[in-house]
C-alpha positions as CSV (number, residue, x, y, z in Angstrom):
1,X,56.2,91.8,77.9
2,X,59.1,91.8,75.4
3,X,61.7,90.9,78.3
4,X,59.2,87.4,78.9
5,X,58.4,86.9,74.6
6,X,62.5,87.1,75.1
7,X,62.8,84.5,78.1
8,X,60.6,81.8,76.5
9,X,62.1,82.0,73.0
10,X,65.6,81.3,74.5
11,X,64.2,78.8,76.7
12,X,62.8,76.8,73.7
13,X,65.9,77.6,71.9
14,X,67.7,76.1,74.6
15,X,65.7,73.0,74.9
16,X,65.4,72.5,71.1
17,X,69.3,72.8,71.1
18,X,69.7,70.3,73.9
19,X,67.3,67.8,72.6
20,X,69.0,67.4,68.9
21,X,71.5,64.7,68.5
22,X,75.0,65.2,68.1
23,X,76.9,64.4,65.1
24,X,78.2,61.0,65.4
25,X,82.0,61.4,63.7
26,X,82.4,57.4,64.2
27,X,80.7,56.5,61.0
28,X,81.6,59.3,59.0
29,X,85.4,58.4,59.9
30,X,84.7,55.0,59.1
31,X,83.1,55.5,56.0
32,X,86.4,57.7,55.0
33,X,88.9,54.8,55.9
34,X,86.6,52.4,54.4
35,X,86.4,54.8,51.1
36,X,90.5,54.8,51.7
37,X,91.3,51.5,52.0
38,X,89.1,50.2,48.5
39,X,90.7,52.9,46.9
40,X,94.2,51.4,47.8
41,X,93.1,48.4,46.6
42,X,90.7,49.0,43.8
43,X,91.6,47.5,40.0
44,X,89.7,47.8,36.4
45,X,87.6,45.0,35.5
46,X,90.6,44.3,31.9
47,X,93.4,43.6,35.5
48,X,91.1,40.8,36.6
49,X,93.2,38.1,35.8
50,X,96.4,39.9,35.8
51,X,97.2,40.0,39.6
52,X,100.1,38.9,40.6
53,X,99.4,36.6,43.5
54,X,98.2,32.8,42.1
55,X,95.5,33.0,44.6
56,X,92.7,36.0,45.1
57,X,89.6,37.6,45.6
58,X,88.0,40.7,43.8
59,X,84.8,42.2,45.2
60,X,82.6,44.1,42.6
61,X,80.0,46.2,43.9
62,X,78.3,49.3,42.9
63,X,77.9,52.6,45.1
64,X,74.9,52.6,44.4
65,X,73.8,48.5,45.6
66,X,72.2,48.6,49.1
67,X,73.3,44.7,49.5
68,X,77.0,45.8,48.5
69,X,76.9,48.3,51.1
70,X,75.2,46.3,53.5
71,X,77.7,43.6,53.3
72,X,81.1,46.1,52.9
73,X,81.9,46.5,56.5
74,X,82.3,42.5,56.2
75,X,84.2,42.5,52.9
76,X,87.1,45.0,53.9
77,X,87.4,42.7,57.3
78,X,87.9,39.5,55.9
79,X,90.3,41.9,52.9
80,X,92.4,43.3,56.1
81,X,92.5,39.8,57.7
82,X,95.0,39.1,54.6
83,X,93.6,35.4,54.4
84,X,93.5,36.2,50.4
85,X,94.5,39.2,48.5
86,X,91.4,41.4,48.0
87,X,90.9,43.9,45.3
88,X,87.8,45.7,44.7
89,X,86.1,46.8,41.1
90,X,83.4,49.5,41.3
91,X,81.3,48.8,38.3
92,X,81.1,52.6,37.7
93,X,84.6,52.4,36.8
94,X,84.6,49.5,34.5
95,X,82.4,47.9,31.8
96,X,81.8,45.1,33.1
97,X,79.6,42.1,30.8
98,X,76.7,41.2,32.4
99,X,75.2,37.8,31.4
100,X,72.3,35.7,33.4
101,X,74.3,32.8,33.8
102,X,77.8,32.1,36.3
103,X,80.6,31.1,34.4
104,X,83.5,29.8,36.0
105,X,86.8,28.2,34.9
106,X,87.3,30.9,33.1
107,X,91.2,31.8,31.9
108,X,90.3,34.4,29.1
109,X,88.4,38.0,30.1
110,X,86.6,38.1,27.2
111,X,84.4,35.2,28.0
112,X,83.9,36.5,32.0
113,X,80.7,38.0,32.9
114,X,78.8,38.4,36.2
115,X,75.2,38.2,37.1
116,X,75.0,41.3,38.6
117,X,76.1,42.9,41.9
118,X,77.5,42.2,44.9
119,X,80.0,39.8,43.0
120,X,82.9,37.9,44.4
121,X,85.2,36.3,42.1
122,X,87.8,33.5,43.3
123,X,91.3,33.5,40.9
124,X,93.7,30.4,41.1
125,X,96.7,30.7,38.5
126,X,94.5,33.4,36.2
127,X,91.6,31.1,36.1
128,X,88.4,32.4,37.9
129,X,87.6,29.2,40.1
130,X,84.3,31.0,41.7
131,X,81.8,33.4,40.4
132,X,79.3,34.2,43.6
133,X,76.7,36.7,43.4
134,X,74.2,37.7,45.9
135,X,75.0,39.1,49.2
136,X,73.7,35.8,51.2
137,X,75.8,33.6,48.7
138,X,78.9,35.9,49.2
139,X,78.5,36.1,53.0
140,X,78.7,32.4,53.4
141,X,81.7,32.2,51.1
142,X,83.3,34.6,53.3
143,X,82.6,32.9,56.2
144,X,83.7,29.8,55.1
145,X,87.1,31.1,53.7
146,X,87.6,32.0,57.3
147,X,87.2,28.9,58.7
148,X,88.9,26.8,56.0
């Protein structure tokens, strides 16, 4: 009796065991070069217009926005493509103003101020050209920096 209780617990042991997934390492190792990669390229929300390329882009996102995560994978591609010089702001990092309305042509940081997150600003010669927030509004200026 204790020799078959034995049998059937490893049996369901076994079967249990073979029926749980297996960790998949290709998002946690994405997530880590992700995670890498804005760290490389991450600057405080005073640097905005102190880059030293005339033309950019600076993502600001927070860790804890679902449409900034959503759209990151996306981000760091078109940031690797190297068709503009990316940087990234975390908002956690950085006091950044928050006001309801874009502003644009904007040369002086005390007078910038974004909507809320995701966020891409556009600089041309320390003046921020584009304010776009909202992940579908971001997306599409993405895609059309790629095709332009």
């Amino acid at each position: 009796m204790i020799l078959r209780l034995l049998f059937v617990s490893l049996t369901s042991l076994a079967i249990v065991a073979s029926c749980s997934p297996s960790i998949d390492t290709t998002n946690i190792e994405n997530a880590i070069e992700q995670e890498e990669y804005i760290n490389d390229h991450e600057i405080l929300w005073l640097d905005v217009l102190k880059q030293e390329e005339n033309n950019y882009l600076i993502f600001i996102y927070s860790k804890t926005c679902g449409h900034c995560h959503d759209m990151m994978d996306e981000i760091i591609d078109f940031a690797k493509s190297e068709i503009l010089p990316t940087y990234f702001i975390n908002t956690r990092n950085s006091n950044i103003p928050i006001n309801k309305e874009i502003h644009e042509n904007i040369s002086d940081i005390d007078e910038l101020s974004i909507i809320g997150t995701p966020t891409i600003l556009e600089i041309e010669n320390k003046v921020v050209i584009k304010n776009i927030a909202g992940i579908d509004k971001c997306l599409s200026f993405l895609i059309d920096k790629r095709v332009s």
